[in-house]
N, C-alpha and C positions, 0 to 999 in steps of 0.2 A: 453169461446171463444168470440170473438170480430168478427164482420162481415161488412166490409164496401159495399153497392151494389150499382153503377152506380152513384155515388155522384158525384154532381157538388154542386164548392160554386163559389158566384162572389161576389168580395167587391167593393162599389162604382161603377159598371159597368165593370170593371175591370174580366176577366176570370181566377180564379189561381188554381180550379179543373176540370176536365170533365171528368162526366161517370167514375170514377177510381171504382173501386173494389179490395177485399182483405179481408181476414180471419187469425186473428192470434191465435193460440190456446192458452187455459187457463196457466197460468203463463210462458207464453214469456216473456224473457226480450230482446226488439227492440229499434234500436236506427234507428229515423226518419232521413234519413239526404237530402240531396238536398242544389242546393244556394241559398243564402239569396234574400230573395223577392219571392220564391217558392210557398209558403204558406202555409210553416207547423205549424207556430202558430198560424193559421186562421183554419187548420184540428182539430189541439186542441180545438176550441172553438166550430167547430162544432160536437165534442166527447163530453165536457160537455154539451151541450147545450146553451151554451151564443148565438150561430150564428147559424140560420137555414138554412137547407142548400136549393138551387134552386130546387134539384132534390135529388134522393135516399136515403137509409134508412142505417143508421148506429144503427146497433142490439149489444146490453152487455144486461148480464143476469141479471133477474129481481133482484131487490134489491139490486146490485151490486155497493157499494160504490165507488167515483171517488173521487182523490184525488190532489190536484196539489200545489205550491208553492204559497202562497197570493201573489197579485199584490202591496199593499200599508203592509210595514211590522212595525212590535208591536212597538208603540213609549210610552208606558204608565208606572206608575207607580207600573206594578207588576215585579214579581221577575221572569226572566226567565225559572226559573225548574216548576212554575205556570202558566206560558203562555202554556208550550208545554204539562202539564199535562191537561189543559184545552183543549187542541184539539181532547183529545179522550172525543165525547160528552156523547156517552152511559156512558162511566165511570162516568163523573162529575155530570150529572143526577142522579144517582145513588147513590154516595156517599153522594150529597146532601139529596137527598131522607131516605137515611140510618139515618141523624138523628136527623129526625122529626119523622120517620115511630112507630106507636105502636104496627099495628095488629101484633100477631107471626107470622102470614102465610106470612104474607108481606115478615115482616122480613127476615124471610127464603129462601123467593123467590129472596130477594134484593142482600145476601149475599153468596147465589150459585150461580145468574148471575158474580157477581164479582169476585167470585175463576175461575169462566169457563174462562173470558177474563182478567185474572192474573194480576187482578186489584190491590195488596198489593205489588208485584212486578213494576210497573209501574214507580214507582217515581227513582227505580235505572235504568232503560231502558230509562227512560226519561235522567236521569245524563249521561247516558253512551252514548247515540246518540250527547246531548250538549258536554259532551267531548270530540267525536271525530269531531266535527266542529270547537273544538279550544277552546271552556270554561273550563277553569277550576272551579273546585267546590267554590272557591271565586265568582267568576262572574258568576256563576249560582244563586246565592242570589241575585244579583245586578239589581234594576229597568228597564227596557230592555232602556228606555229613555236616560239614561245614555250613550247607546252605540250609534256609527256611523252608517249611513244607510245602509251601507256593512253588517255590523256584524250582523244590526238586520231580516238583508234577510238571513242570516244563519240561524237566530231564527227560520224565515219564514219553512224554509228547515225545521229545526228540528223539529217543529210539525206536519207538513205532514207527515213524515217518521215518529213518532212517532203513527202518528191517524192510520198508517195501512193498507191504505184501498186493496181495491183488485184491481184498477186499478190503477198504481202511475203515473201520468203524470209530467215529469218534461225536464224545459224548457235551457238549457244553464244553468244548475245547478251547474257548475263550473267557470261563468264569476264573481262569488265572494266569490270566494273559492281559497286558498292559493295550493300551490302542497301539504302539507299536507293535508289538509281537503278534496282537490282530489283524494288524493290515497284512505284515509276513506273511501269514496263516494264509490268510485272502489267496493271494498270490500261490503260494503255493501249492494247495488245494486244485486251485485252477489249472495249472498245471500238472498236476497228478497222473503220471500213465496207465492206471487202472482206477478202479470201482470204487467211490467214497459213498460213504449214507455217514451225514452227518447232523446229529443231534443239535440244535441252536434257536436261540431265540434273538439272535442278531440277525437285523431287517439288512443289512449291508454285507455282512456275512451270503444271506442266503440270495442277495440279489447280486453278488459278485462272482462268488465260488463256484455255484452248482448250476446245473441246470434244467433240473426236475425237483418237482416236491412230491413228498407222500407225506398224506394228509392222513392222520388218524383219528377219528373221531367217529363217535356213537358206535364203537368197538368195530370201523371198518377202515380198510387202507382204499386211499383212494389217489390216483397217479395221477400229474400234471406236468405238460411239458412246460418249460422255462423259468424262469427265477420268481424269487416272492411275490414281487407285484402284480408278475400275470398270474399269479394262481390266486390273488386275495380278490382280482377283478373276475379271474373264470367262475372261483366259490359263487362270488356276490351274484353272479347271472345266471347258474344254475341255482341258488336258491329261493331267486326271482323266479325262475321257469317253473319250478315245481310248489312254489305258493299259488300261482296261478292254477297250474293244474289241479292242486289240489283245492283253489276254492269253485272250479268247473265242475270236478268230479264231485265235490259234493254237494253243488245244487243239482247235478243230476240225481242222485241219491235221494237228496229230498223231496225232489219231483216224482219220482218212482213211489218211493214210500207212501207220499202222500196218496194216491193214486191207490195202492197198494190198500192200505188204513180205511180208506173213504168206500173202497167197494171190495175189498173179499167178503163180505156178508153177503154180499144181492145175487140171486141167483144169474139174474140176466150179466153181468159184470164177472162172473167167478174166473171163468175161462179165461179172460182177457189180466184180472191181478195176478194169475197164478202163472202166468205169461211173468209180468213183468218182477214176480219173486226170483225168478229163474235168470231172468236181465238184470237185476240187481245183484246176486250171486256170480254172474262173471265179470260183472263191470268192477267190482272189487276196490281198494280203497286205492289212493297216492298218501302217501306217511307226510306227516306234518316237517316241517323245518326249524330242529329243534334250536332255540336261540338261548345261548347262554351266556348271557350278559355278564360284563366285568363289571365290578363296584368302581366308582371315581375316587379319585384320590384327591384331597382337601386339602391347602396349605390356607391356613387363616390367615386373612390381609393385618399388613402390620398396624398397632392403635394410633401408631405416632408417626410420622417420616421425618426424619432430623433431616441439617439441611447437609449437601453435600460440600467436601466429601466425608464419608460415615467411616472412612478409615486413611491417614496418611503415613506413607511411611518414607522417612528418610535415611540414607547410610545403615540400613541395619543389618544386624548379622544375627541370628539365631542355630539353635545347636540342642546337642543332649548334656556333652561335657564343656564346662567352662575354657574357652581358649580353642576348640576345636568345633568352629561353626560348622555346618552342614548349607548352609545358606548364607551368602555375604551381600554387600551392595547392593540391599533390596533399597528404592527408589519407586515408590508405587504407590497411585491411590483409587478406591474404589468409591462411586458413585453412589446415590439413592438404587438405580434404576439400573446396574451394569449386569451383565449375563457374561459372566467371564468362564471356559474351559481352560483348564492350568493338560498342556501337553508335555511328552518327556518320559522317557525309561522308566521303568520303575527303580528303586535305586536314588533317584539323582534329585528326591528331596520332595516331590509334591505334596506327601501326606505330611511330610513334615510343616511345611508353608502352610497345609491345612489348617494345621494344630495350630500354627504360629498363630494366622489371622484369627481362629476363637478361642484364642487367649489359654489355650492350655501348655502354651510355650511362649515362653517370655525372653524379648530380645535380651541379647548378650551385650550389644550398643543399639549409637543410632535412636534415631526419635520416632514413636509409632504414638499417633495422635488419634483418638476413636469419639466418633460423636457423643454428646451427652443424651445418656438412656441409651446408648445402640443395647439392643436385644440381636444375640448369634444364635441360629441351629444349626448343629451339627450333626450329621449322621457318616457313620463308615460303616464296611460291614463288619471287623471286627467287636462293634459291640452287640451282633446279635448273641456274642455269650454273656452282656450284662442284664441281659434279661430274666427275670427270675425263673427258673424251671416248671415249679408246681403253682405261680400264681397266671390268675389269666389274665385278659388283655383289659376288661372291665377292674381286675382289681390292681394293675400297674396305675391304670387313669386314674381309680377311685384314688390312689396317694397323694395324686396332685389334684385332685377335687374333695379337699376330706368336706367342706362344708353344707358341698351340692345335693342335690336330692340323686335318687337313682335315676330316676329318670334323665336328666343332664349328664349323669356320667355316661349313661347307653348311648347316649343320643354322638357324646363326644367320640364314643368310642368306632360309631357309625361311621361318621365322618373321616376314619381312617381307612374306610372301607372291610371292613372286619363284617361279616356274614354275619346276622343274628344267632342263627345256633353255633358260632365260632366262638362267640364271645364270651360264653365260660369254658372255654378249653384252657389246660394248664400251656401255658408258653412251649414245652419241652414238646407237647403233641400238637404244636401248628408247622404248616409248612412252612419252607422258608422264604415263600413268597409273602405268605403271611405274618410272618414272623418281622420282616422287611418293613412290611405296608405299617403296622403295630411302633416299629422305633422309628421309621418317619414320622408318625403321628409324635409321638411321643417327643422326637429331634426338635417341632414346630409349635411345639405346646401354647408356650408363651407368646405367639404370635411374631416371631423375631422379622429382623429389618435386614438380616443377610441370613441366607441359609445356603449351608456349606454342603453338600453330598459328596461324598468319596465312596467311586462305583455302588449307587446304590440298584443298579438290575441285576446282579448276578442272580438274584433267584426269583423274577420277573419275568412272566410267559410275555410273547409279543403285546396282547391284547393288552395286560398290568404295565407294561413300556409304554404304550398308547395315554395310557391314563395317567402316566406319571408327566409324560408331557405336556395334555394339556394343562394339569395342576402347574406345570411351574409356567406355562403360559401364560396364565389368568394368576397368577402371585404378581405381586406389582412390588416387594422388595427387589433385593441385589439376590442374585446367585453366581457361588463359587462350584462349579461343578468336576470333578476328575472322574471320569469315563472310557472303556474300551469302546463303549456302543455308538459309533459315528454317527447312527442317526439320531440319537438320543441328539449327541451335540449341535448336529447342524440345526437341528428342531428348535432348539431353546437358546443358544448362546449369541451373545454379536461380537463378541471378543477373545481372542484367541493369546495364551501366556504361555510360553517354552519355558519350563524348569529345566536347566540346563548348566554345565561347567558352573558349577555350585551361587547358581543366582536364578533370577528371576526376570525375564524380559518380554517385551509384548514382541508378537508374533507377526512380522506383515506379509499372511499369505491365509489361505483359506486350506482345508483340511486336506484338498483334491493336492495342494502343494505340497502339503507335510506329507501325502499318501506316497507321490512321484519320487522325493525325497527320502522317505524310509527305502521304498521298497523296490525302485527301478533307478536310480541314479549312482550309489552304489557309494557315496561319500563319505557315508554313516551317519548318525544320530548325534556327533557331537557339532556337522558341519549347517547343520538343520538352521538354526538361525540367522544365520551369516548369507546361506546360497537363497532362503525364500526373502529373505528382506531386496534381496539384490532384483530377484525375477517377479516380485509380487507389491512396489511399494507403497501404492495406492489401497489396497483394498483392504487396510482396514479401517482406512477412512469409510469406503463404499457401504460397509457394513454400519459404521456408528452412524451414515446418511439412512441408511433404510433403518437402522433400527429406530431414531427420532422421528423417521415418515410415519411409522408403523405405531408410533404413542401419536402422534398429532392426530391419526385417524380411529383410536381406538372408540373415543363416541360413535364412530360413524357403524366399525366393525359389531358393538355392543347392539346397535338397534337390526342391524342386519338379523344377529343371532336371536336377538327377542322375535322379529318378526317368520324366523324359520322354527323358532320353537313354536308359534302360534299356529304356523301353517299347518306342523305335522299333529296340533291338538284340534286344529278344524278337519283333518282330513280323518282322523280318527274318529269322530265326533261322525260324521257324515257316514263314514261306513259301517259304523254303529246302527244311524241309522234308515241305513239301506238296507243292514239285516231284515230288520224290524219290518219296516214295509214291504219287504218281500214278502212275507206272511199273512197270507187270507185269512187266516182265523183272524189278525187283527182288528178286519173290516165289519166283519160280521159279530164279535162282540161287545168292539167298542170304535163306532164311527168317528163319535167327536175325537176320540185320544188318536186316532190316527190322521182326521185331519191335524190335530197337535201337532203330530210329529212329521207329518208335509210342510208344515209352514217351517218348523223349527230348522229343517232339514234345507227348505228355499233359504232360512237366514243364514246358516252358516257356509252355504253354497255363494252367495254373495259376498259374504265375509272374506271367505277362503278366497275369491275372486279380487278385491280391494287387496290383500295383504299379497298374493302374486305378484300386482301389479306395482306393489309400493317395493317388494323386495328388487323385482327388474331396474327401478329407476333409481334406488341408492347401492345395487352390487356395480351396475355401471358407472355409478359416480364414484365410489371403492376404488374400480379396476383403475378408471382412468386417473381420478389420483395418484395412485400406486408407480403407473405405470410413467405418469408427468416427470 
């Protein structure tokens, strides 16, 4: 069991814990979540120990090995299946030990400790954990130097999870990890024989793997049992419960007070307020429910829609070096209107096909045919280092607004969801959520007719993934999207593209197939398209039928949504004012303005009433469509 009591941490002066408390039992698997600048990988440090904390004691059981992802990952000359065999130390100790040792007793002692932690087994557990982060037993030989910084933080991965320990701490272990190697993870996680707290802003991550959250917010940890969804329906109904309470307590409060105000002057009354000063003194407050809203994320609707399709391509082969494509027999065309995810290793071409379709890779052969005036956005996140360091996010915009006033250029810069006091910060001091939100704006500028993302969550809290969705919801272009985040994809896409044995082909299976596929079939990833076409043939027809249901009914969905945004401005509106009427003083200073506001209050109670009734009769007509 894990024990946190009354821990406060501060960094630089800065407060990001107080007094939290919490207990999770011996092999929990908890996903930490809160937003970014919380301080949950500041809680981490204060679990290992790198960061002392101001106050309280965090308790793990004695000898209880901690384990986490290295911060600088393996650039040297050994062979990958040797780096990760090296992280279990007692082993290597050991085997070392084993052959120099002469005593027999030793001996015996060296070679029972090693059958106990299944030490002769090791070397296929070590291959089997590297293979499912994407090595194949080629590149398991291979110098880890040889690889890119991404891949050798998977090394990182796979020797923690190889070393075992009993507490696994892992930090956003999917911001370089491909969706296969995330589904892996899933899986293995879940399986885990001891205690995981893992760091993540994957909604499918935290609803597969773990079984508890600790929620850290307003500098407290707060425990729920079960996966994301039930703790985002528990949040939402205790901070239902404690809105209430709090708007009880404090019409008691004003009751009191009033009461209080009106008669501690009078002699006859003194007795009876200084009574109820004494009632108000222990009745004491309930804290507000602080709400801290995500900005939306904007994709500007395209000026023009050419007619489909806005890209074809036939026989073509694309590449870096002339004669050695990377991509062959592409046969492919994209829609006004397609929501396509390109799946597939990393490795085996997707960012490449990125590039291809926005033209920063030009085929080798083969014919690619693109609408006239297509407008492409592109974003990866390798270009959050194109961003300028020292300028801000108002004066990137301003470059491509030189003519506009300032006011237009804030207003654009808005729209990318960028904080007002954010918006002259130099680039190099925003986060990288915001840094994110900043070259998506930037990627969609032009208003384009396809807009390409290649993983753009990695530094996106749940709530900024929420909002990136609904934006490509309500975009009424093409999107090409390449994502680890499954729910990102299921959210937005109706088409699904396997990058695979150097082409590109449509997918006929849905993600739950690719998931069964990667990670419980055991075939691998080059068998992926072959075995779901076989078991799945239909369903992506199923999908391009709902996804055409879902544009035939979008007037219907748009008045829906008008008429619930009305509802929650009548409702608001009304409790406004109910305040107001609550208040005697009202009556007695100004009778006619408060009958004003009886009557104002009867019409929008009416109002509110009609527009109920009209949303009951077109969600029904919704459903049943939908459902036809």
């Amino acid at each position: 069991m894990i024990t946190i009591s009354g821990l406060t941490v501060r960094i630089a002066g800065r407060l990001l814990i107080e007094n939290a408390s919490i207990s999770l039992p011996a092999g929990a698997k908890a996903g930490l979540v809160g937003r970014n600048g919380a301080g949950k990988s500041t809680l981490f440090k204060a679990i290992t120990g790198e960061l002392s904390p101001e106050a309280g004691i965090i308790s793990i059981p004695k000898n209880a090995r901690i384990g986490q992802v290295a911060q600088e990952a393996p650039g040297t000359d050994d062979a990958l299946i040797e780096i990760v065999l090296a992280a279990d130390k007692e082993r290597a100790s050991l085997m070392k030990e084993a052959e120099t040792a002469t005593d027999p007793h030793r001996i015996a002692e060296i070679q029972t400790r090693l059958a106990d932690i299944g030490a002769h087994s090791a070397e296929a557990r070590a291959a089997a954990i590297l293979s499912g982060l994407g090595f194949d037993h080629e590149a398991q030989k291979r110098p880890a130097k040889s690889f890119s910084g991404g891949w050798r933080m998977r090394v990182a991965l796979a020797s923690v999870l190889f070393s075992e320990p009993d507490l696994l701490l892992l930090d956003e272990p999917t911001n370089y990890l491909d969706l296969e190697g995330t589904l892996w993870l899933e899986d293995y996680v879940k399986r885990y024989p001891h205690t995981v707290i893992i760091i993540s802003h994957d909604r499918d991550l935290l609803n597969e793997a773990v079984n508890s959250i600790v929620h850290l917010d307003q500098k407290k940890l707060t425990y729920y049992r079960g996966p994301y969804d039930q703790f985002e329906r528990q949040k939402a109904e205790a901070d239902e419960l404690q809105m209430k309470a709090k708007a009880k307590n404090d019409a008691a409060r004003k009751h009191l007070q009033s009461f209080i105000d009106r008669f501690r002057a009078k002699a006859t009354k003194a007795r009876q307020a200084q009574s109820r000063i004494k009632a108000l003194e222990r009745m004491g407050t309930v804290a507000a429910v602080i709400e801290d809203n995500v900005a939306p994320i904007t994709f500007p609707e395209p000026e023009k829609k050419p007619a489909s399709p806005i890209i074809a391509i036939e026989g073509a082969a694309v590449g870096y070096a002339p004669g050695n494509p990377i991509l062959k027999k592409l046969n492919l065309r994209i829609d006004t209107d397609d929501r396509i995810a390109l799946l597939g290793s990393n490795g085996n071409g997707k960012s490449t096909f990125a590039k291809f379709i926005s033209g920063r890779l030009q085929a080798e052969s083969g014919l690619v045919k693109s609408a006239p005036g297509l407008k492409i956005g592109f974003f990866a996140q390798h270009q959050l280092d194109d961003l300028v360091p020292t300028q801000s996010a108002v004066e990137h915009v301003r470059r491509l607004m030189p003519e506009q006033p300032e006011a237009r250029v804030r207003a654009r810069v808005a729209q990318m969801g960028l904080a007002t006091e954010k918006m002259d910060t130099p680039a190099k001091d925003l986060s990288g959520g915001e840094k994110a939100r900043l070259l998506m704006g930037l990627a969609a500028f032009d208003s384009p007719n396809l807009l390409i993302l290649d993983e753009p969550t990695n530094h996106l809290d749940i709530d900024s993934r929420k909002a990136l969705i609904a934006a490509l919801n309500d975009y009424s272009g093409a999107v090409i999207l390449i994502s680890h985040d499954r729910h990102l994809i299921e959210a937005t896409v109706d088409r699904l593209w396997l990058v695979n044995d150097g082409t590109v082909t449509n997918f006929d299976g849905d993600l739950e197939d690719y998931r069964a596929l990667i990670v419980q079939s055991g075939k691998g990833k080059d068998q992926a398209s072959k075995s779901a076409g076989e078991d799945s043939v239909n369903k992506a027809e199923q999908r391009k039928a709902a996804a055409d249901k879902r544009a035939s009914l979008a007037p219907l969905r748009k008045k829906i949504n008008e008429i619930e945004a009305l509802t929650k401005k009548l409702e608001t509106l009304i409790q406004a004012l109910d305040t107001e009427l609550a208040d005697p003083r009202l009556y007695e200073k100004s009778p006619a303005k408060a009958a004003e506001k009886a009557k104002a209050r009867s019409d929008a109670a009416a109002k509110l009433a009609d527009a109920e009734e009209q949303w009951l009769e077109l969600s029904a007509e919704y459903d049943e469509a939908m459902a036809g």
